[in-house]
C-alpha positions as a Markdown table, in Angstrom:
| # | Residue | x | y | z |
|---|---|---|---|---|
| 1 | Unk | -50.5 | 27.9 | -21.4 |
| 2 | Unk | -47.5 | 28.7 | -23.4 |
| 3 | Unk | -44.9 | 27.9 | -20.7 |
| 4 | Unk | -47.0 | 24.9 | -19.8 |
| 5 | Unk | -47.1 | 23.3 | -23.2 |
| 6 | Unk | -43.4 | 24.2 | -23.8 |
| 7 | Unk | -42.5 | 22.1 | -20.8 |
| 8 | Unk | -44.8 | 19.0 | -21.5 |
| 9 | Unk | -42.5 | 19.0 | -25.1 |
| 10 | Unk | -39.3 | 19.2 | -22.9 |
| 11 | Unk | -40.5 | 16.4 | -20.5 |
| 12 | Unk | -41.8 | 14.3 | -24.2 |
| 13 | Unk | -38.3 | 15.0 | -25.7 |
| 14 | Unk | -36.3 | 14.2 | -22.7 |
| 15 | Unk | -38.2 | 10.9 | -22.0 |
| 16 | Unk | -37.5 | 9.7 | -25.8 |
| 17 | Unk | -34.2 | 10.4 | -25.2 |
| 18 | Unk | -33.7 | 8.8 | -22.1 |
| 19 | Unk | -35.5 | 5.7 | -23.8 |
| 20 | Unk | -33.3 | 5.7 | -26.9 |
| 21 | Unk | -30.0 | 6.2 | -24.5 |
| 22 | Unk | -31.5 | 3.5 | -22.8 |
| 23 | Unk | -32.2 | 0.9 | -25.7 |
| 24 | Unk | -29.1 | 1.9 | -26.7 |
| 25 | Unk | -27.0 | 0.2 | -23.7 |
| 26 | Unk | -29.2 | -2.6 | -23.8 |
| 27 | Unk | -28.0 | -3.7 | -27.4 |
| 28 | Unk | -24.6 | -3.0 | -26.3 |
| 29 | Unk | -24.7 | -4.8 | -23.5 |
| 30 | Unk | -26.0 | -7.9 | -25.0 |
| 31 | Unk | -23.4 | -7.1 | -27.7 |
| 32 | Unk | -20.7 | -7.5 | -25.5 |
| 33 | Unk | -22.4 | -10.3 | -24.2 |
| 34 | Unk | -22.2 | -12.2 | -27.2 |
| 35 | Unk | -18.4 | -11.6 | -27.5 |
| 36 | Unk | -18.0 | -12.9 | -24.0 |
| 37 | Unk | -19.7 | -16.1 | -24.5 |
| 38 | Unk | -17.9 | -16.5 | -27.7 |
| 39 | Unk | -14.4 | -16.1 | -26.0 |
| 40 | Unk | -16.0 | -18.1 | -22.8 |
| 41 | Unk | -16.8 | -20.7 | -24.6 |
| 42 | Unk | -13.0 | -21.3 | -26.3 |
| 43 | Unk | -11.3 | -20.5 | -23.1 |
| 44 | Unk | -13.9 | -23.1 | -21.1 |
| 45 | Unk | -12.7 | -26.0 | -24.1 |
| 46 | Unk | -9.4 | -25.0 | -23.4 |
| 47 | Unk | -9.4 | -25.6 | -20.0 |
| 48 | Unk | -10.6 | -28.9 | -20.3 |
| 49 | Unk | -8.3 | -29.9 | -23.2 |
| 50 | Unk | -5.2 | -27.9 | -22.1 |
| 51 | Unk | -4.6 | -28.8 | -26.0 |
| 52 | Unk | -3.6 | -25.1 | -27.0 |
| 53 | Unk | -1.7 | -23.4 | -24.9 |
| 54 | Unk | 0.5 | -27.0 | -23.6 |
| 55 | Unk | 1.3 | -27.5 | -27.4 |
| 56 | Unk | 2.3 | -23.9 | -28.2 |
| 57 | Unk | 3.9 | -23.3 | -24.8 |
| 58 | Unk | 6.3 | -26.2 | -25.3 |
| 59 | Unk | 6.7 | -25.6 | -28.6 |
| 60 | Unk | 7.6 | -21.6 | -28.0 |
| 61 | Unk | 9.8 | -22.6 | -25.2 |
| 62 | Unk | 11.9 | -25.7 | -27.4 |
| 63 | Unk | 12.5 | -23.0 | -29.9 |
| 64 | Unk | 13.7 | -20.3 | -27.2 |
| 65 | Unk | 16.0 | -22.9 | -25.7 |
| 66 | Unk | 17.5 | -24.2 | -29.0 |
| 67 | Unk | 18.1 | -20.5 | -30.2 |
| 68 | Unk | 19.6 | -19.3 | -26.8 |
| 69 | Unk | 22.1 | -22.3 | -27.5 |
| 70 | Unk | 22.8 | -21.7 | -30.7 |
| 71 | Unk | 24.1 | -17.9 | -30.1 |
| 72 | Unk | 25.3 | -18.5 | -26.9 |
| 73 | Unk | 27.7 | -15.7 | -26.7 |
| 74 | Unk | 28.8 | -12.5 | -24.5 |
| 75 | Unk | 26.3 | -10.7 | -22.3 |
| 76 | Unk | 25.7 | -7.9 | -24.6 |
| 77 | Unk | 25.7 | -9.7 | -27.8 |
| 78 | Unk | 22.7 | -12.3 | -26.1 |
| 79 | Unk | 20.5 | -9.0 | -25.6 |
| 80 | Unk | 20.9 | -7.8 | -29.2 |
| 81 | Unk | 19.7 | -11.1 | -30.0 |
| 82 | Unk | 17.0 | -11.6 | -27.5 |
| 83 | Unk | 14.2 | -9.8 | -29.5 |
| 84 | Unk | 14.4 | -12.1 | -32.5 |
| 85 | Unk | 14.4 | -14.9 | -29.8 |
| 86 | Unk | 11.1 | -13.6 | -28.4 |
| 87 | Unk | 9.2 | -12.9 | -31.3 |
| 88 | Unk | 10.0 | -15.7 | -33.6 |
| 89 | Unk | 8.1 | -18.5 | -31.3 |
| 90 | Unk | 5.2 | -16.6 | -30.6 |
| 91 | Unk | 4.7 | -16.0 | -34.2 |
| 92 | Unk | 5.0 | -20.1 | -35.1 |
| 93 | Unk | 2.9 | -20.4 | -31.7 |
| 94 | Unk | 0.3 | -18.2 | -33.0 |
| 95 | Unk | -0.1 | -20.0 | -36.1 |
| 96 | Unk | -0.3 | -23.4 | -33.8 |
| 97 | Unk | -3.5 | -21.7 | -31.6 |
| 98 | Unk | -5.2 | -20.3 | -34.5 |
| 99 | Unk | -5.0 | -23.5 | -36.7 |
| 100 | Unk | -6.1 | -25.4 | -33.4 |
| 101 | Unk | -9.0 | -23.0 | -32.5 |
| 102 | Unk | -10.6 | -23.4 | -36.0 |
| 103 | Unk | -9.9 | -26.7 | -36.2 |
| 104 | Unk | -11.9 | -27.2 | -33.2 |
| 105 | Unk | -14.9 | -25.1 | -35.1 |
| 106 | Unk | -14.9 | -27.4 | -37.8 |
| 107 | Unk | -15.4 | -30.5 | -35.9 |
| 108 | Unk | -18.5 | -31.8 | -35.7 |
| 109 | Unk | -20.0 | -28.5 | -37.6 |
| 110 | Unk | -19.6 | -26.3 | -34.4 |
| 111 | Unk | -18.6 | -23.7 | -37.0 |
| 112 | Unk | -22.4 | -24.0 | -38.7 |
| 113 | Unk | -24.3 | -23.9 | -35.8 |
| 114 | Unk | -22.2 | -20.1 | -34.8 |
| 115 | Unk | -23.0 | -19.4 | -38.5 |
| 116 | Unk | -26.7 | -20.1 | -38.2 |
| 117 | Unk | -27.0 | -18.6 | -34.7 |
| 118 | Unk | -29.1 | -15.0 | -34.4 |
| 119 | Unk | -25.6 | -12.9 | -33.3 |
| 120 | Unk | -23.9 | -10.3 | -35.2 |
| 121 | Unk | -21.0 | -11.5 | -37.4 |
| 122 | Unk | -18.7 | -8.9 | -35.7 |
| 123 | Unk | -19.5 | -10.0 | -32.3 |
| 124 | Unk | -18.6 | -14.0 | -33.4 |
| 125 | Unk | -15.0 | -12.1 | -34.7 |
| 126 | Unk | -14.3 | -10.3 | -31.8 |
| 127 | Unk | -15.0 | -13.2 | -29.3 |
| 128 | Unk | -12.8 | -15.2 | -31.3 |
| 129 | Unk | -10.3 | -12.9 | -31.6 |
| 130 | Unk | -10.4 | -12.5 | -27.5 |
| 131 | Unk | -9.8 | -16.2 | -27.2 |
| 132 | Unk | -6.5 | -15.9 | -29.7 |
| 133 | Unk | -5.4 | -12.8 | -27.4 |
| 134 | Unk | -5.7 | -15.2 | -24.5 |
| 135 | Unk | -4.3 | -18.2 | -25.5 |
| 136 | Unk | -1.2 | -15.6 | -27.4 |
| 137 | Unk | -1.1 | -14.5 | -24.4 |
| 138 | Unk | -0.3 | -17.2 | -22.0 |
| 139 | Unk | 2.3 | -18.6 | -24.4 |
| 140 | Unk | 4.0 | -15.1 | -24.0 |
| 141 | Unk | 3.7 | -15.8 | -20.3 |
| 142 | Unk | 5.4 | -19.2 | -20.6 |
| 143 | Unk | 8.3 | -17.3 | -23.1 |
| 144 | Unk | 9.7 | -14.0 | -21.9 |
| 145 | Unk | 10.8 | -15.4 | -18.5 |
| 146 | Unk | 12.7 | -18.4 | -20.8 |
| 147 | Unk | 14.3 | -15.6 | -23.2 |
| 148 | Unk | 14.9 | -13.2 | -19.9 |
| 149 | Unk | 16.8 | -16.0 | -17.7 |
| 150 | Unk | 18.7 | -17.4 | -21.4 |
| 151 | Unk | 19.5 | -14.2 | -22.9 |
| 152 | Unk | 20.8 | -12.5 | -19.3 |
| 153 | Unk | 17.8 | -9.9 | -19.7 |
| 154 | Unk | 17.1 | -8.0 | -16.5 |
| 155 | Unk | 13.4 | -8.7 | -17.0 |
| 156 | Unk | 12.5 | -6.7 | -13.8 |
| 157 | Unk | 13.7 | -3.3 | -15.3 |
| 158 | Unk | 11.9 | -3.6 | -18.5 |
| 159 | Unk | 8.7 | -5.5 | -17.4 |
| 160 | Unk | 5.9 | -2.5 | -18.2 |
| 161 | Unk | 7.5 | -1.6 | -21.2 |
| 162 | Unk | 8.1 | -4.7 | -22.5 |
| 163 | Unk | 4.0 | -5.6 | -21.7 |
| 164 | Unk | 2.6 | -2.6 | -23.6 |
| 165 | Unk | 5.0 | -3.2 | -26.7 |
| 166 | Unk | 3.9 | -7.3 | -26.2 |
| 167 | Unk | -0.2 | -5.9 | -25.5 |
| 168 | Unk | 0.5 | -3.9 | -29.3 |
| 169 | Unk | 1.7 | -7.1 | -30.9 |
| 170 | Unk | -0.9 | -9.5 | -29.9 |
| 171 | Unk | -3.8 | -7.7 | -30.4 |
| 172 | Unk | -2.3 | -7.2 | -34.2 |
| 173 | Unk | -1.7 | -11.3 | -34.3 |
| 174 | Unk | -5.2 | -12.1 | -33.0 |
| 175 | Unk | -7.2 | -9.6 | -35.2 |
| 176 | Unk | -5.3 | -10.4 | -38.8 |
| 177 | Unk | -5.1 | -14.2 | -37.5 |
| 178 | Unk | -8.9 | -14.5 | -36.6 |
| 179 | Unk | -9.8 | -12.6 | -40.1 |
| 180 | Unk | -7.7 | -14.7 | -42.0 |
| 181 | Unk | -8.3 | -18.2 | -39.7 |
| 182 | Unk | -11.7 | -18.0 | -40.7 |
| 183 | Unk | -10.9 | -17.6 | -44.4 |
| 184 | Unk | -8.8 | -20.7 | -44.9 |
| 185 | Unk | -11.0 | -22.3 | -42.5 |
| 186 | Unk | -13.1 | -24.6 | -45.5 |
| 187 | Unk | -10.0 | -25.0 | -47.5 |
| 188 | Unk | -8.2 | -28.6 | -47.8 |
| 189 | Unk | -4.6 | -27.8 | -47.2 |
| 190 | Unk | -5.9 | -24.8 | -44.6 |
| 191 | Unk | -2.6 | -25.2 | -42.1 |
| 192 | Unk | -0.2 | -24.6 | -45.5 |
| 193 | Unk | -2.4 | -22.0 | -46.3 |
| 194 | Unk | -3.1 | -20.3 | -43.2 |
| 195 | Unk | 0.8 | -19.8 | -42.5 |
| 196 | Unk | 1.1 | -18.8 | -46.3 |
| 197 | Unk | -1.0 | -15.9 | -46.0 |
| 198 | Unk | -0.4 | -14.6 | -42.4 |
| 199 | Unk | 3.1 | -14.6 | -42.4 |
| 200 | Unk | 3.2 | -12.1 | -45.0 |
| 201 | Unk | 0.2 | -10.2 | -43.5 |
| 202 | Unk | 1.7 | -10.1 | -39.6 |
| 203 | Unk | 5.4 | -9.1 | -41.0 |
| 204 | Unk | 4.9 | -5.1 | -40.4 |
| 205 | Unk | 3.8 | -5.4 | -36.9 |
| 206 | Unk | 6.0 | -8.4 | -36.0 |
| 207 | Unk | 9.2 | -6.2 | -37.5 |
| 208 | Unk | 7.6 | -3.6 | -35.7 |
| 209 | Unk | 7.5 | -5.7 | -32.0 |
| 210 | Unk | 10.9 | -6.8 | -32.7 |
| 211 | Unk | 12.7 | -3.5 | -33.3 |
| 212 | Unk | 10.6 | -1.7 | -30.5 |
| 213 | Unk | 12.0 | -4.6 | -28.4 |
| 214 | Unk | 15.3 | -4.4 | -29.3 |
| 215 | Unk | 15.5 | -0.4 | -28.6 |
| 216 | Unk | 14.0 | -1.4 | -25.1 |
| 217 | Unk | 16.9 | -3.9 | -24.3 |
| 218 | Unk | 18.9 | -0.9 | -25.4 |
| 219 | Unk | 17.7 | 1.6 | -22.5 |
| 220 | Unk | 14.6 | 3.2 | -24.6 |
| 221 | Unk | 12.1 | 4.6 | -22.6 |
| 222 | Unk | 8.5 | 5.6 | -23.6 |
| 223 | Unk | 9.2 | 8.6 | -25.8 |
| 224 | Unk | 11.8 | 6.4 | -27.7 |
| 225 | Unk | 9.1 | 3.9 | -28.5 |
| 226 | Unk | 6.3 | 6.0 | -28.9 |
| 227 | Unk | 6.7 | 5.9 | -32.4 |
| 228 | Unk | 7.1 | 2.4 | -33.0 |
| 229 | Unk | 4.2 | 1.5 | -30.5 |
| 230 | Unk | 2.2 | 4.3 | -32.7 |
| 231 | Unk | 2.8 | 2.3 | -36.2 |
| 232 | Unk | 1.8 | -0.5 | -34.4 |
| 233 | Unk | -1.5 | 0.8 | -33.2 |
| 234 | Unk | -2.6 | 1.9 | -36.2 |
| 235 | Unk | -1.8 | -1.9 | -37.6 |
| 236 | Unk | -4.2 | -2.8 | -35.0 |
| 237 | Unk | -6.9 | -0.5 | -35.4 |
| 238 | Unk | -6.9 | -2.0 | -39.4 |
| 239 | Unk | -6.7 | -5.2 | -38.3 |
| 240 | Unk | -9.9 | -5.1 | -36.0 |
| 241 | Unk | -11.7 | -3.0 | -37.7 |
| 242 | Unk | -11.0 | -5.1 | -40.8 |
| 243 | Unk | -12.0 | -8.0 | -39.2 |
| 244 | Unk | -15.3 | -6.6 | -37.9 |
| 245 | Unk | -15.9 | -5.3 | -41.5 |
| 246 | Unk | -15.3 | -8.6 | -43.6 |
| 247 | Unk | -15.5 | -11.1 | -41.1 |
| 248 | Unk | -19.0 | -12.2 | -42.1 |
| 249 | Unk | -18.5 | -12.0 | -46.0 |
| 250 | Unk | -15.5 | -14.3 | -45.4 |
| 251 | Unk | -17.1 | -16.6 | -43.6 |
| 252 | Unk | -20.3 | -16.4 | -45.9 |
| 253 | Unk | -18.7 | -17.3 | -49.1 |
């Protein structure tokens, strides 16, 4: 009788764990769900629009062109200057998406009905922040080809490298620019202000990108960069986690 009632307590304990384990991925799965949709639902805009990523493309690639002209020079003076030329327009290009997306948010009070909608705070940030990494992304896309082919960059040799230490950066734009998007986001001059305070905020991991890039052009390989890469992660992890944490007080005030 012992044994017996031992086992049905087993069997009792395992089956409320198997049901918490399985509540469990059901709340993360419609978690991530949420953040999907969120992104979705920018990326599915921007596909119809093309407003984001044509406007900070061409911009990015304008300022590319014009400083590739400007230091036109010797092979190996070009590369020493082809991190600055890289990083600069995707930083005024991220400003141009993240102004964009939440001006888009504000018109016609989109932004209230994702404030009065039954999803977590966190999940609206992240999916936002996804949509920024996209867009980010594609203008990087649209860029390292133009500073590659201007700057005599052998973009072939350096390609992985050079997408890990551009992965790092972006995540660190979109997560401080999404936190700090949404705070400006009800203010009157928000575009002044929005560049005001990011600028500032996005200098350690945009120095960061720029020096890691520059030792890459330079021969680095992974061990060289490991250290900058790892100063940049942990800008990242803040970042996100920041953004998770005060997203929804921001946006509540």
């Amino acid at each position: 009788m012992v044994v017996l009632a031992d086992e049905t307590h087993g069997a009792m304990l395992f089956c409320a764990f198997r049901t918490e384990v399985w509540d469990d991925a059901i709340i993360l799965a419609s978690y991530v769900g949420t953040v999907l949709t969120i992104c979705g639902k920018d990326l599915r805009i921007e596909l119809r629009t093309r407003e984001i990523v044509t406007t900070a493309g061409f911009f990015a690639a304008l300022v590319t062109i014009m400083a590739a002209i400007s230091f036109q020079s010797a092979d190996d003076v070009s590369q020493r200057l082809a991190p600055g030329s890289l990083w600069l327009p995707i930083a005024f290009a991220s400003i141009l998406a993240l102004s964009r997306t939440w001006q888009r948010e504000r018109e016609e009070s989109a932004l209230t009905a994702l404030l009065v909608a039954p999803i977590p705070r966190s999940a609206l940030f992240l999916g936002k922040a996804l949509g920024i990494f996209v867009f980010v992304s594609a203008v990087e896309f649209v860029v390292v080809p133009i500073v590659a082919l201007m700057f005599h960059v052998d973009l072939f040799s350096v390609i992985g490298r050079l997408a890990v230490i551009l992965a790092v950066g972006t995540i660190g734009i979109a997560g401080m620019g999404t936190l700090f998007g949404a705070m400006t986001a009800r203010t009157r001059a928000r575009d002044l202000v929005l560049a005001s305070v990011l600028f500032p905020l996005l200098s350690p991991i945009l120095l960061l990108c720029v020096v890691a890039t520059k030792e890459l052009l330079s021969g680095a390989g992974f061990d060289e960069l490991a250290g900058f890469l790892g100063i940049a992660a942990i800008f990242d992890f803040l970042a996100v986690m920041g953004g998770v944490t005060l997203f929804g007080a921001l946006l509540d005030d």
